[in-house]
C-alpha positions in Angstrom: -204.4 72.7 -111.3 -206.7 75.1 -113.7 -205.4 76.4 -116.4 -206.2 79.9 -117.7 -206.6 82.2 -120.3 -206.1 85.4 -120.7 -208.7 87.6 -118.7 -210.2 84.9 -116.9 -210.2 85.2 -112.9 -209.2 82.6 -110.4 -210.4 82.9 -106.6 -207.5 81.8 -104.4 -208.3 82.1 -100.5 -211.8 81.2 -101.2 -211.2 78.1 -102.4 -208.5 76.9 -100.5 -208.7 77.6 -97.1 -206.2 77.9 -94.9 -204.0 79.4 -97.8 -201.3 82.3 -96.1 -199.5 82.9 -99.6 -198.7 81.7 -103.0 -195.2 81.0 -104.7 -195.6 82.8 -108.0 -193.2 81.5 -111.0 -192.7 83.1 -114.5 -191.0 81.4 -117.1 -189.9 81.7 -120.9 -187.6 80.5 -123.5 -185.0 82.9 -125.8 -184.9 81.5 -129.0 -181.2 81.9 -129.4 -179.7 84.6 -132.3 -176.5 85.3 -133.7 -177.1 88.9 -132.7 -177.7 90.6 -129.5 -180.1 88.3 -127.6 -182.8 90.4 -125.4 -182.5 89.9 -121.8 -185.8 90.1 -120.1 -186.1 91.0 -116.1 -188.8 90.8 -114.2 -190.9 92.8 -111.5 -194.0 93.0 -108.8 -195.7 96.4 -108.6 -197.5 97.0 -105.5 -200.6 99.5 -106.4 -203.7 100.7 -104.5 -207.0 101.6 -105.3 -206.5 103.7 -108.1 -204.5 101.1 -109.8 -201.0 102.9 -109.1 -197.6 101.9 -107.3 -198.1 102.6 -103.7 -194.3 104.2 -104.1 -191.3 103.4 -105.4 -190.6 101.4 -102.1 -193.5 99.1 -103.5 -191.8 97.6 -106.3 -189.9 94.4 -106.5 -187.2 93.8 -108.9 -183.4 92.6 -109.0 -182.4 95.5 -106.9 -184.8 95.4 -104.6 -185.8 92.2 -103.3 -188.0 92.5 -101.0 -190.8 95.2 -99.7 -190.9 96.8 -96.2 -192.0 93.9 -94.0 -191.0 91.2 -96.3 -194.4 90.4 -97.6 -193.3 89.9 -101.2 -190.1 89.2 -102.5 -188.0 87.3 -105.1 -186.3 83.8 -104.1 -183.0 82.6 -105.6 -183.9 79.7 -107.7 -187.0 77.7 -108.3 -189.6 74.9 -106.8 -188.6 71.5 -106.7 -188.9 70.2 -110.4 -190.0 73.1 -111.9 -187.6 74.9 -114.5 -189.2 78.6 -113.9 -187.0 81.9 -115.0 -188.2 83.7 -111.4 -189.9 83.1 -108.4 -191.8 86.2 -106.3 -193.4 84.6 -103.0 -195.8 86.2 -101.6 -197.3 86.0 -98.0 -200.8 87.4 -97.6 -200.6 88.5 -94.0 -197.8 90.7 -94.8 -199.5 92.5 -97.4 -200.5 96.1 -96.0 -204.1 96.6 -96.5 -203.6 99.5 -98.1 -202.1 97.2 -100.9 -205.3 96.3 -103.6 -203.2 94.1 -106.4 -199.8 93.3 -106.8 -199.0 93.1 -110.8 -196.1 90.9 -112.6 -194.1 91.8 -115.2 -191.4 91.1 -117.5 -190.0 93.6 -119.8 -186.6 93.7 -121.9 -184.0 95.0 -120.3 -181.8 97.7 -123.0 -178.9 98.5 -120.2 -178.2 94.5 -120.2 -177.8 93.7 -123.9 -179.2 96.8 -125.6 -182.6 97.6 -127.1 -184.7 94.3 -128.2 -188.5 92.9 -128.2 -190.3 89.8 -127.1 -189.7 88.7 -130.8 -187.3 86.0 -129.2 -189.6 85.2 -126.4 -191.5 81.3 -126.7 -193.6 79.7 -124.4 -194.4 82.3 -122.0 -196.7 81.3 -118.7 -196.9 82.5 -115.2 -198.3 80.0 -112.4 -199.3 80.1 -109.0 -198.5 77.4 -106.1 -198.9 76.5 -102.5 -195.9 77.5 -100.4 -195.7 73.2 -100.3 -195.1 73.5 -103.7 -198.7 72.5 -105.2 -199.6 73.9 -108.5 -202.7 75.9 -108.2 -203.4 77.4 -111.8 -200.8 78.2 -115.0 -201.7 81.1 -117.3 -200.0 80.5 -120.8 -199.1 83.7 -122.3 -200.7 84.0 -125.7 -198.2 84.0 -128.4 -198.1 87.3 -129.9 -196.5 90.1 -132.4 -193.3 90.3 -130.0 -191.4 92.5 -132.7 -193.2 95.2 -130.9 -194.1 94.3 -127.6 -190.6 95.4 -125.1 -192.6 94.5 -121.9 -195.8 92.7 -120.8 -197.6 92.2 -118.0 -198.5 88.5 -117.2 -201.2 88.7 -114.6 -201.8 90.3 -111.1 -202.9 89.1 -107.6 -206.1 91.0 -106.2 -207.8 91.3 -103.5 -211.5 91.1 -103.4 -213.7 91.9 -100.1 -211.5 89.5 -97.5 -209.9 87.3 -100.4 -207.3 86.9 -102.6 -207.8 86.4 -106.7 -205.7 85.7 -109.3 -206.3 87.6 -112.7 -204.5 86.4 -115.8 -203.8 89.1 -118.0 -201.0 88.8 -121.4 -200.8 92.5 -121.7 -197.8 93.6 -124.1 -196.6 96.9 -124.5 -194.7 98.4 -127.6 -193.2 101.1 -125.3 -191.8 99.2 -122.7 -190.4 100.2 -119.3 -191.8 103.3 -120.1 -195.0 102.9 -120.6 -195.2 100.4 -117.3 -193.7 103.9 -115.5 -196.5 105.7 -117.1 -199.3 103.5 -116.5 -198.0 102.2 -112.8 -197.4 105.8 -111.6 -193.2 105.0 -111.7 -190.3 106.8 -112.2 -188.2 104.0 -113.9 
């Protein structure tokens, strides 16, 4: 297993061949309050070339589970041993090539439990594993100034030339949901 920090790139395919798709788990702790706790939910943004969704079709999220042709989607609970918040799995040869990365995200949720931050938010890490269950690489989400941040992007599967990469990333954002929308090409 490697481990990762933020901006560093991992090749995937390359180095493990015979790989058809990766199990990818987020995780984080709340610490608990007396007050309204923030209630994060997670996503995977399917983007092209220029970086954008694809469509709205292209997103996976707790209302939409899956994309056309099942090539990512979120799975009820999480690998053997592991104690991960979500699980996306994604197989490669479902991907439409038109598809160029596939981002993850979590971001507070305000309709769940009202408006909060990542200020609550410990220990955040994303990892990628082997269908069998096989950790390949953890990123560790740098701590950061979570008063501010409402949503943050943890890393993001690429493709380059015939291969699949894994980027880790840590990327908070003070306006939230909205600025995902904005930078992803969304209507959320």
């Amino acid at each position: 297993m490697a481990t990762m920090v933020a901006g560093s790139n991992a090749p995937l395919t390359a180095e493990n061949p015979g790989l058809t798709g990766v199990m990818v788990a987020m995780g984080w702790q709340l610490v608990p309050s007396n007050g309204p706790q923030s209630e994060l939910t997670s996503m995977a943004i399917l983007c092209g070339d220029d970086g954008r969704a694809i469509s709205p079709e292209h997103l996976v999220f707790f209302n939409q589970l899956t994309t056309a042709g099942g090539g990512v989607r979120f799975e009820a609970g999480s690998a053997a041993g592991q104690h991960d918040t979500e699980q996306v799995d994604v197989e490669f040869g479902l991907i439409p090539a038109e598809v160029s990365k596939i981002a993850f995200l979590a971001y507070v949720d305000p309709e769940v439990r009202g408006p909060g931050t990542f200020g609550a938010v410990r220990g955040s890490y994303i990892r990628l594993a082997r269908p069998d269950g096989f950790e390949l690489l953890r990123f560790d989400v740098p701590a950061v100034n979570g008063e501010r941040i409402k949503a943050m992007m943890f890393g993001e599967l690429y493709r380059h030339r015939d291969d699949w990469k894994f980027r880790a990333l840590g990327q908070g954002y003070e306006n939230g949901l909205a600025g995902v929308a904005r930078d992803f090409g969304l209507d959320l």
